[in-house]
SEPAKOL-223310 format. One record per residue (C-alpha): residue in one letter; x, y, z. Coordinates in steps of 0.5 Angstrom, whole numbers, padded with zeros to 4 digits, always signed. Layout:
// residues N
AXYZ...
//
This chain:
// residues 461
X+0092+0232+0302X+0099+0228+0302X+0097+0225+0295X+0096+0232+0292X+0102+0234+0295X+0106+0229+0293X+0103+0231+0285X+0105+0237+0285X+0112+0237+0287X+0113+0232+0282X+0110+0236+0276X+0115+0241+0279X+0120+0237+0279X+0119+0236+0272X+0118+0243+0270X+0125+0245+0274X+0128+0239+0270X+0126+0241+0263X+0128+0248+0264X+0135+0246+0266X+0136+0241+0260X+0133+0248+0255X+0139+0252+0259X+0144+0247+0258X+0142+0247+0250X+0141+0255+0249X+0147+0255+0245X+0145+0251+0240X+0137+0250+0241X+0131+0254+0242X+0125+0251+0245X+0120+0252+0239X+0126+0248+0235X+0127+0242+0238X+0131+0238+0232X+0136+0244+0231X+0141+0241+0237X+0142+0234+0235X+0143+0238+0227X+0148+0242+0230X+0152+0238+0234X+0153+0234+0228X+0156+0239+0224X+0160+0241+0230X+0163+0234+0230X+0164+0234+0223X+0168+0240+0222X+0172+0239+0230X+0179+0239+0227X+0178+0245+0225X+0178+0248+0233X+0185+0248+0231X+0189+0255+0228X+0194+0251+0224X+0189+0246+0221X+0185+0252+0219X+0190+0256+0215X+0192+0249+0212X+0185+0248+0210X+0183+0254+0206X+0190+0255+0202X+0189+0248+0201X+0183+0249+0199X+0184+0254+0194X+0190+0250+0191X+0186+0244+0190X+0181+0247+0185X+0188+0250+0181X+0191+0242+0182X+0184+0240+0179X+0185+0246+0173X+0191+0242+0171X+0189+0236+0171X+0183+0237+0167X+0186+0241+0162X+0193+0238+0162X+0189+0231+0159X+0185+0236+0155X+0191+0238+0151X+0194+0231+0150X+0188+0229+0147X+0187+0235+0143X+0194+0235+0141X+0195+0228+0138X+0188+0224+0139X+0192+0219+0142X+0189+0214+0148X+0195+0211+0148X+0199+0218+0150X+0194+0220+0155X+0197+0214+0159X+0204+0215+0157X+0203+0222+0161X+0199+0219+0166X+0205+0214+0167X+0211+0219+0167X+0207+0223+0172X+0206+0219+0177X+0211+0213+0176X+0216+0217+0180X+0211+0217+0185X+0212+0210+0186X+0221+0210+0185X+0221+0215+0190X+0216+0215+0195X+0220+0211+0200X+0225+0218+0200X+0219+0223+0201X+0217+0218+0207X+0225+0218+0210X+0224+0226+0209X+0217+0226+0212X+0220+0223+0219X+0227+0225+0219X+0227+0233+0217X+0222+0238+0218X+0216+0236+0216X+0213+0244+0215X+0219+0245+0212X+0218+0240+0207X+0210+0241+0205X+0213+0249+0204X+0218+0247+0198X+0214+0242+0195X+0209+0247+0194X+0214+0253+0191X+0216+0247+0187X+0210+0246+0184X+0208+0253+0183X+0214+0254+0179X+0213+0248+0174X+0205+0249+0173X+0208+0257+0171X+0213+0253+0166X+0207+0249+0163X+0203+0256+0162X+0208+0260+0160X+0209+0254+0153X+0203+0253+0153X+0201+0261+0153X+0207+0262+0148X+0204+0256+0143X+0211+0253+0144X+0208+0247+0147X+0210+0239+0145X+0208+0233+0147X+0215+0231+0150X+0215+0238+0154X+0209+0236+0158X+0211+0229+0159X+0218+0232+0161X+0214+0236+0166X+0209+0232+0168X+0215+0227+0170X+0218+0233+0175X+0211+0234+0178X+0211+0226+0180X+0217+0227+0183X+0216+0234+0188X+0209+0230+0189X+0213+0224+0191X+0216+0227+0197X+0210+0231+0198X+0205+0227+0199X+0208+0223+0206X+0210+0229+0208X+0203+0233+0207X+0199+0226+0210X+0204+0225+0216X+0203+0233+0217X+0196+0232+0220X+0199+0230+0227X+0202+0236+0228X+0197+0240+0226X+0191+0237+0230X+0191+0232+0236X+0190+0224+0235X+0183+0224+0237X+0182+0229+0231X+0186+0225+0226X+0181+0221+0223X+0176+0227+0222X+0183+0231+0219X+0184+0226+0214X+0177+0226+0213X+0176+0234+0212X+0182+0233+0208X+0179+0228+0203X+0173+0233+0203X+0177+0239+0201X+0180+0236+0196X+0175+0233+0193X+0170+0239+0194X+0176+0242+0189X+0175+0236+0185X+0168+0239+0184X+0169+0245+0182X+0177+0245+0178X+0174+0241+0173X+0168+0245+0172X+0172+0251+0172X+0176+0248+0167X+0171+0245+0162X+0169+0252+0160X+0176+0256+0161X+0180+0251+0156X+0173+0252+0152X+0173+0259+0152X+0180+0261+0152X+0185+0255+0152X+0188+0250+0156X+0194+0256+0158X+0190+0260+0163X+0188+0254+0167X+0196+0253+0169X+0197+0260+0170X+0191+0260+0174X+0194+0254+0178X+0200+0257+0179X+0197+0263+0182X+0194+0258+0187X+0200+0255+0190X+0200+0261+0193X+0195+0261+0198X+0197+0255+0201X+0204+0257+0202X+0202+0263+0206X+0198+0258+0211X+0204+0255+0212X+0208+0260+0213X+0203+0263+0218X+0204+0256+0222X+0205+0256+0229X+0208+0249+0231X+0211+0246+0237X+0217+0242+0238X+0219+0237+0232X+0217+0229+0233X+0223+0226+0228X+0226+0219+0228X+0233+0218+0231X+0238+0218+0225X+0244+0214+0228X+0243+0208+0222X+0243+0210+0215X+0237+0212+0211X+0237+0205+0208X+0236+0201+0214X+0231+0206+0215X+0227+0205+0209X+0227+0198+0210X+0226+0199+0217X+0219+0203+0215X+0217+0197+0210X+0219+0192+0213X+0214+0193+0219X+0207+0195+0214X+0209+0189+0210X+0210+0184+0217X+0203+0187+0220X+0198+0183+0218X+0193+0188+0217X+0197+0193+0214X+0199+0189+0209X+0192+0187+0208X+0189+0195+0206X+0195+0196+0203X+0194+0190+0198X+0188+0192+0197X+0189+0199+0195X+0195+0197+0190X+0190+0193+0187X+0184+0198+0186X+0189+0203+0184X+0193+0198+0178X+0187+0196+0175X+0181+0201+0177X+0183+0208+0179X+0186+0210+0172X+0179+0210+0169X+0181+0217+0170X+0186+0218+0164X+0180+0215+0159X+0176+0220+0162X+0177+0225+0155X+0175+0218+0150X+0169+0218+0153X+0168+0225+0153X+0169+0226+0146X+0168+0220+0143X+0163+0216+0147X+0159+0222+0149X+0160+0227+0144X+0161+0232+0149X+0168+0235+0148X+0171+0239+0154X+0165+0242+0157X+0163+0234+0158X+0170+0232+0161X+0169+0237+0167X+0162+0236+0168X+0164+0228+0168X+0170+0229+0173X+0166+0234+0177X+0161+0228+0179X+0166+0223+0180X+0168+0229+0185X+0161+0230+0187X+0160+0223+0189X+0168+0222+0193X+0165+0229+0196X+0160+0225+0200X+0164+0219+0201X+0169+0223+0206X+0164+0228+0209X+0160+0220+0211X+0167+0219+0214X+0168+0226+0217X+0162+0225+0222X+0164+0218+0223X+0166+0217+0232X+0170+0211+0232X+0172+0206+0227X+0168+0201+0228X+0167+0197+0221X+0171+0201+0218X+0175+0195+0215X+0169+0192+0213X+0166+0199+0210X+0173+0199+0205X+0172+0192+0203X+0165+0193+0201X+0168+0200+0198X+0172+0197+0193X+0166+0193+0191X+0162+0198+0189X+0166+0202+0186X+0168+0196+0181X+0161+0196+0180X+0159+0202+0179X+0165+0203+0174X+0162+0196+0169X+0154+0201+0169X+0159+0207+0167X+0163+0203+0162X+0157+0200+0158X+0153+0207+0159X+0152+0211+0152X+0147+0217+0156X+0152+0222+0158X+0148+0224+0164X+0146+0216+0165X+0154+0217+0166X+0155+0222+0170X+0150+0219+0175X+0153+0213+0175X+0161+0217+0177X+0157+0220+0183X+0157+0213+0186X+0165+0211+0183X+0168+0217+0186X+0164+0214+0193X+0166+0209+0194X+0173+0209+0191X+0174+0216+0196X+0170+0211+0202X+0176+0206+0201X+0181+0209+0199X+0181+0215+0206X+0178+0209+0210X+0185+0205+0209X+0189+0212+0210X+0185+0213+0216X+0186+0205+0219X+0194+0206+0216X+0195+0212+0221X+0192+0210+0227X+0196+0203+0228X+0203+0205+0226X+0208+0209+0231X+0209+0216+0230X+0216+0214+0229X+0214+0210+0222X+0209+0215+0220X+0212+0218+0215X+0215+0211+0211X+0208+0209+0212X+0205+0214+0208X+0210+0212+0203X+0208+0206+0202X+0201+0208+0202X+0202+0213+0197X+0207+0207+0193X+0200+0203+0192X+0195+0209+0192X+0199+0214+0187X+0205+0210+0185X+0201+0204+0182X+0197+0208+0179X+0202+0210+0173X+0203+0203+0171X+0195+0202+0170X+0195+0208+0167X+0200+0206+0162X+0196+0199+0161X+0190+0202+0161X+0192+0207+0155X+0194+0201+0151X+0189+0197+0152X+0183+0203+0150X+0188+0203+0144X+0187+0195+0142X+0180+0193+0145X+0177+0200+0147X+0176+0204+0153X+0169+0201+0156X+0171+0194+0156X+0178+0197+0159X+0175+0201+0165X+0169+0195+0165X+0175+0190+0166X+0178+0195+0171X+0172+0194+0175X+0171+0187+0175X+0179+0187+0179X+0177+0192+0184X+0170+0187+0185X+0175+0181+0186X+0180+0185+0191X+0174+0187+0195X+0171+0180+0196X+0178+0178+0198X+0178+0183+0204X+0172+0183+0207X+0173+0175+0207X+0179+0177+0210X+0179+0182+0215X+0175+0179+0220X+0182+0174+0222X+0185+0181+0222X+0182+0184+0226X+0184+0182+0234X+0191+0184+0231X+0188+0191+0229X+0186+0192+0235X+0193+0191+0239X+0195+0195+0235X+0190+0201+0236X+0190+0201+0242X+0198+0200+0243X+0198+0207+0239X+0192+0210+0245X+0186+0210+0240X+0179+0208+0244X+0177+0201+0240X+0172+0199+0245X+0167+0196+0240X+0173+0195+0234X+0172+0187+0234X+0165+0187+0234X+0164+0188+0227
//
């Protein structure tokens, strides 16, 4: 009899136990569903910083403002191509319009943490819009020269110059530090989700009815972000002291990433990638039309699935918890992407190619968003904006003179075995991190943990 009771109270346990773990999920389960919890809560994990009010209304105006960014890129490069039928130009525009980014980021970095960094993101983008209306109008008018795109696309680099620091070391203010990783992830997805379907958008408007509309398109967009920003409620501002001069302030910035091992290891490496490998980019209206055959509808279809493939990078990053195996994630990024970038080169099937870019936009977005996010992790909230000045040196501000190398070699030897040369630079780069970064890492934890983040399991991978 004792036994039966004893039974009975145990299966009665049992019952209560799973009626109480069925309550504690009636939000996110029902019991005929049982693998709808882990689901959701993984989407709720992905998407976390967006509890936040001003990340939300920076998100969805950014959004907007990217599909136009990516309207212009496609169909700027388009009417360079279609103008003068120059490889050669293409990479002479690539250069005047990120060159400024390397000469005058350090400024944008010392305006990132010592002015009002919302303030700063407002009229980076006002400028922007003006100068994308600009090139419509000319374009529109049919009054458009090549010098005049240049000259433009030289002013944009310089507005993105100070943009750029000042929009990344933006975040912090928007979330909290647990969030950042998954802000700058959400931030990358954005970004690259427009990447989809700007170009695509822009394949058929520069097709159907021209290359003007696409910068009108994007001069309208700018306006969305702006109204986000401006809808913004932001406490108090976290700026650097201003007792020393500018000057010293830079080098104070530089000075520190370059003197931090493991920092001076990630931005290496990205300066490198984006020197030799990134402005595959530029050629991508060579391989469209003479490569492939398939004109503009082709070129946005090609950018589209580079942006497909850095879509799901970012969103591999936004579901990441901790940074565990990060850095050996960007070393091997960077290889895959060189990888992926010779298989495209020497490919003559256009949709062969445009499977091959999902995994070069993958990669190359794995290891640029990994480095960023270990990058802001590790330096003081007092440096970030001249950190993200350097990153955006290296990331955008390399990129200009590979762009400019790039076109000239497309011009001698052709564009595949430029973009097939670029890769094997980014496959050399990768290996040399992943063998280095394992010494690195006890000093990447000092420095995460200095700056409050959870590294428990930081060195064992």
């Amino acid at each position: 009899m004792l036994r039966v009771w004893r039974e009975e109270t145990q299966r009665a346990g049992g019952r209560l136990r799973r009626t109480i773990e069925v309550m504690a999920t009636a939000d996110t389960a029902t019991p005929s569903s049982p693998a709808a919890p882990p689901v959701r809560s993984r989407f709720r994990d992905m998407v976390r910083s967006l509890r936040h009010r001003n990340f939300q209304l920076f998100f969805s105006g950014q959004m907007i403002s990217l599909i136009g960014t990516w309207m212009q890129t496609v169909a700027q490069a388009w009417l360079v191509y279609r103008i003068t039928g120059s490889s050669l130009l293409l990479g002479v525009v690539g250069f005047a319009g990120q060159i400024p980014i390397f000469l005058f980021a350090p400024l944008g970095g010392l305006a990132a943490d010592r002015l009002n960094r919302h303030r700063v993101v407002i009229s980076t983008q006002a400028a922007s819009m003006i100068l994308a209306f600009i090139l419509a109008v000319l374009t529109l008018l049919h009054i458009i020269k090549v010098w005049e795109i240049v000259v433009l696309a030289a002013l944009l680099g310089v507005v993105n110059a100070f943009d750029v620091p000042a929009r990344q070391s933006f975040l912090i203010e928007m979330v909290v530090r647990e969030d950042l990783m998954n802000a700058i992830a959400l931030n990358s997805s954005m970004f690259n989700g427009a990447r989809i379907i700007g170009p695509a958008i822009a394949g058929i408007l520069v097709a159907r009815i021209g290359e003007g509309w696409c910068f009108f398109a994007n001069a309208v967009s700018y306006i969305a972000v702006i109204i986000g920003l401006l809808l913004m409620k932001l406490g108090p501002l976290r700026t650097a002291p201003k007792g020393s001069s500018p000057f010293e302030h830079i080098v104070e910035g530089f000075r520190y990433v370059w003197r931090t091992a493991p920092l001076r290891a990630l931005i290496l490496l990205i300066g490198l990638v984006s020197l030799v490998a990134v402005p595959y980019s530029v050629l991508m209206p060579i391989f469209a039309d003479r490569v492939l055959h398939r004109g503009a509808h082709g070129l946005g279809i090609l950018m589209g699935a580079a942006g497909v493939g850095a879509l799901f990078g970012a969103l591999t990053l936004a579901v990441r918890q901790n940074l565990r195996g990060l850095g050996r994630v960007i070393g091997l990024s960077a290889v895959g992407f060189g990888v992926s970038l010779i298989l495209f080169s020497f490919s003559k099937s256009f949709w062969l190619s445009v499977a091959l870019l999902i995994p070069v936009g993958y990669s190359v977005m794995l290891e640029m968003s990994g480095s960023n996010t270990l990058i802001q992790a590790m330096v003081p909230d007092e440096l970030r904006g001249r950190a993200m000045a350097m990153y955006t040196m290296m990331f955008m501000g390399m990129a200009p003179i590979g762009s400019l190398l790039s076109g000239a070699l497309a011009h001698a030897i052709g564009a595949p075995w430029t973009v097939a040369l670029g890769g094997f630079g980014a496959i050399v780069g990768g290996i040399a991190f992943v063998r280095r970064w394992p010494a690195l890492r006890l000093q990447a934890r000092e420095l995460l943990v200095a700056q409050g983040v959870q590294v428990s399991e930081l060195v064992q991978k």
